[in-house]
ZAZAMAR-520704 format. One record per residue: residue in three letters; x, y, z of N, C-alpha, C in turn; residue number from 1. Coordinates in pm, 1 decimal. Layout:
N
 residu      n_X      n_Y      n_Z     ca_X     ca_Y     ca_Z      c_X      c_Y      c_Z num
    ala        X        Y        Z        X        Y        Z        X        Y        Z NUM
...
# end
This chain:
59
 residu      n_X      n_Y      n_Z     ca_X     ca_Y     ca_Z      c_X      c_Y      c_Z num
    unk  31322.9  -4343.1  34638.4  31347.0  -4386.0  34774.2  31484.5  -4453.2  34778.8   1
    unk  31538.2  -4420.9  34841.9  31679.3  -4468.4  34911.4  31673.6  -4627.1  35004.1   2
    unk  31778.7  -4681.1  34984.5  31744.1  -4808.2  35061.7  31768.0  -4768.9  35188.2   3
    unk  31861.5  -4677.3  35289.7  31854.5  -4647.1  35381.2  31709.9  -4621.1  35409.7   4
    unk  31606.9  -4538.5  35356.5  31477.3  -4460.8  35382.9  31404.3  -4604.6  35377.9   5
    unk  31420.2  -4680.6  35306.0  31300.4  -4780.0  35270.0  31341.6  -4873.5  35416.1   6
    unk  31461.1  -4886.5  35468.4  31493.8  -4985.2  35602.9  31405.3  -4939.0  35687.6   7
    unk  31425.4  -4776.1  35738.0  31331.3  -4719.3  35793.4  31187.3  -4683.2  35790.7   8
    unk  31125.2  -4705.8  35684.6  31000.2  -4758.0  35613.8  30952.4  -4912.2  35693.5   9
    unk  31046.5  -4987.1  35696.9  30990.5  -5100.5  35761.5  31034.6  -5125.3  35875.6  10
    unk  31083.9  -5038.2  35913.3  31108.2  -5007.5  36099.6  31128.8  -5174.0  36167.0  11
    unk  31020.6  -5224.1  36278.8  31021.6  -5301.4  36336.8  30946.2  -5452.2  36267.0  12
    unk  30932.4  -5415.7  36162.2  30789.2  -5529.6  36124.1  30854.1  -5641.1  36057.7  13
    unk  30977.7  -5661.6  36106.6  31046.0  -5803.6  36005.6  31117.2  -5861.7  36205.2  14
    unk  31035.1  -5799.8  36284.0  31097.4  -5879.9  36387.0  31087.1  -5993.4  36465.4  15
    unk  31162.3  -6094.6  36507.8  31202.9  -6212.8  36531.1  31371.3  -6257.9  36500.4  16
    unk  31390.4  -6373.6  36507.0  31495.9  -6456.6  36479.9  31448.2  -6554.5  36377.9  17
    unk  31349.4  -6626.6  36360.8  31319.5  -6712.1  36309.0  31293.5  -6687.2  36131.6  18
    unk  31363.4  -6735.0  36036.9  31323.7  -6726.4  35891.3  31197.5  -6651.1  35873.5  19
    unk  31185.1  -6600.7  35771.5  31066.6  -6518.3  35769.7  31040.1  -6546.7  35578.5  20
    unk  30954.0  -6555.5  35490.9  30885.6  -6553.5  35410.5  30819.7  -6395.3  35347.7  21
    unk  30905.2  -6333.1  35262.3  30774.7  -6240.3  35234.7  30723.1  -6224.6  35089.9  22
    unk  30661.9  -6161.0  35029.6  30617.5  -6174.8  34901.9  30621.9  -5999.3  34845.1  23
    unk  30698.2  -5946.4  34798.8  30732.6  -5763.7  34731.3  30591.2  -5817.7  34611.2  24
    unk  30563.1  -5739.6  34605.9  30442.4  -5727.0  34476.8  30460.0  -5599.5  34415.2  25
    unk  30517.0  -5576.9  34299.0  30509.1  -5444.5  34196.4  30665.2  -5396.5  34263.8  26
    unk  30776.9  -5485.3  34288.0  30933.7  -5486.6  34310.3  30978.4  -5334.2  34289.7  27
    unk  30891.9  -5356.8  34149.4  30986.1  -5247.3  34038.5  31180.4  -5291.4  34008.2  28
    unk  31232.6  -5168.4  34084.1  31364.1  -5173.5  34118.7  31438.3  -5259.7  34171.2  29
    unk  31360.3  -5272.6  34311.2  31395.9  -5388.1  34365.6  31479.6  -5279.7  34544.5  30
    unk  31436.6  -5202.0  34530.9  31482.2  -5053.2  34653.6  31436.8  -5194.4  34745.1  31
    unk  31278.3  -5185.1  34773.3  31219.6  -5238.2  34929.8  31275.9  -5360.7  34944.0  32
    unk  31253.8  -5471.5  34811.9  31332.9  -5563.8  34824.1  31445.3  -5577.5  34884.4  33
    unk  31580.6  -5531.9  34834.3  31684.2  -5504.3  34874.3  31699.6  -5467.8  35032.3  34
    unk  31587.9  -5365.0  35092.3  31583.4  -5340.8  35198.2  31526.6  -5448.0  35315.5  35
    unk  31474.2  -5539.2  35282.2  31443.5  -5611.9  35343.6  31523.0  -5713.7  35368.5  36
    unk  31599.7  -5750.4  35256.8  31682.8  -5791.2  35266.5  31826.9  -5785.5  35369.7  37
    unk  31796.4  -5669.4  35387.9  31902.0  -5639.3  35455.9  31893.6  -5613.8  35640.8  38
    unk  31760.6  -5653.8  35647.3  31677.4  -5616.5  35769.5  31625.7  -5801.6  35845.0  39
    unk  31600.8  -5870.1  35749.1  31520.6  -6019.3  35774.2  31644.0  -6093.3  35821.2  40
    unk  31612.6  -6188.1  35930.2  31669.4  -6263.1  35968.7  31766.4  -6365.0  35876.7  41
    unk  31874.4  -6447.6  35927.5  31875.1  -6546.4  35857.7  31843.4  -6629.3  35757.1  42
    unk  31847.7  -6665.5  35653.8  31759.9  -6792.2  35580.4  31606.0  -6784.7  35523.4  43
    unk  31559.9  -6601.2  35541.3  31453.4  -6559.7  35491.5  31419.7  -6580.2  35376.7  44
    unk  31333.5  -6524.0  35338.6  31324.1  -6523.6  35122.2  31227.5  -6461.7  35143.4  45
    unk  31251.3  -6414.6  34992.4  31182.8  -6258.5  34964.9  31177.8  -6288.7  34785.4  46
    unk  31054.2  -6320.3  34751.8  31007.8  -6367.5  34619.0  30956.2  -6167.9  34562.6  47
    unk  31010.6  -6134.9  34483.1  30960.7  -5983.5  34391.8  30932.7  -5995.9  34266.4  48
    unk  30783.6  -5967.9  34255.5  30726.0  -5976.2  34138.5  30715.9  -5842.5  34081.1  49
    unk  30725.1  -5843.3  33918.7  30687.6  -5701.0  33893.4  30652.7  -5712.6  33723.9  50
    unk  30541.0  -5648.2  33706.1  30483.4  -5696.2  33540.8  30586.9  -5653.9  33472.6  51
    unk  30722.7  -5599.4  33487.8  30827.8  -5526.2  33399.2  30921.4  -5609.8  33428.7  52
    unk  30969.5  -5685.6  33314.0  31095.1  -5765.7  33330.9  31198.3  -5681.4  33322.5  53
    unk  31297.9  -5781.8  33380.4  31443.3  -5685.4  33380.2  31429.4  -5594.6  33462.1  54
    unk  31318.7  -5549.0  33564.0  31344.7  -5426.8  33621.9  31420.4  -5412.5  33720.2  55
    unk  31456.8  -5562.3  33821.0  31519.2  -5569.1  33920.7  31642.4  -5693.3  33881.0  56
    unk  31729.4  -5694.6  33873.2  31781.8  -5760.0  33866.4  31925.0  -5831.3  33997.2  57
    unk  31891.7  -5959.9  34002.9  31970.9  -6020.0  34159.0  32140.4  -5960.6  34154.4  58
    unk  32158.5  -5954.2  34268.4  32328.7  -5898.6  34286.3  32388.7  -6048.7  34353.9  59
# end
């Protein structure tokens, strides 16, 4: 999955203005992560867990 495809994957469901909280479970890569990232308001956080270390690593 492409991070373009994965933005569109989460279409409308990060909407508001207000900080938002979410929790990625099984990250992996870190694709949806990233995508959400790029979609969530302001001052959000986005905690990605994944039983494989090293798999995602922060930019």
């Amino acid at each position: 999955m492409t991070n373009q495809e994965a933005i569109e994957l989460i279409g409308g469901g990060t909407n508001g203005e207000q900080e938002q909280y979410w929790l990625d479970l099984g990250c992996g890569t870190g694709t949806f992560t990233e995508a959400l990232a790029t979609v969530l308001p302001a001052h959000s956080n986005i905690t990605g867990v994944d039983k494989t270390t090293n798999s995602f690593r922060r930019k």
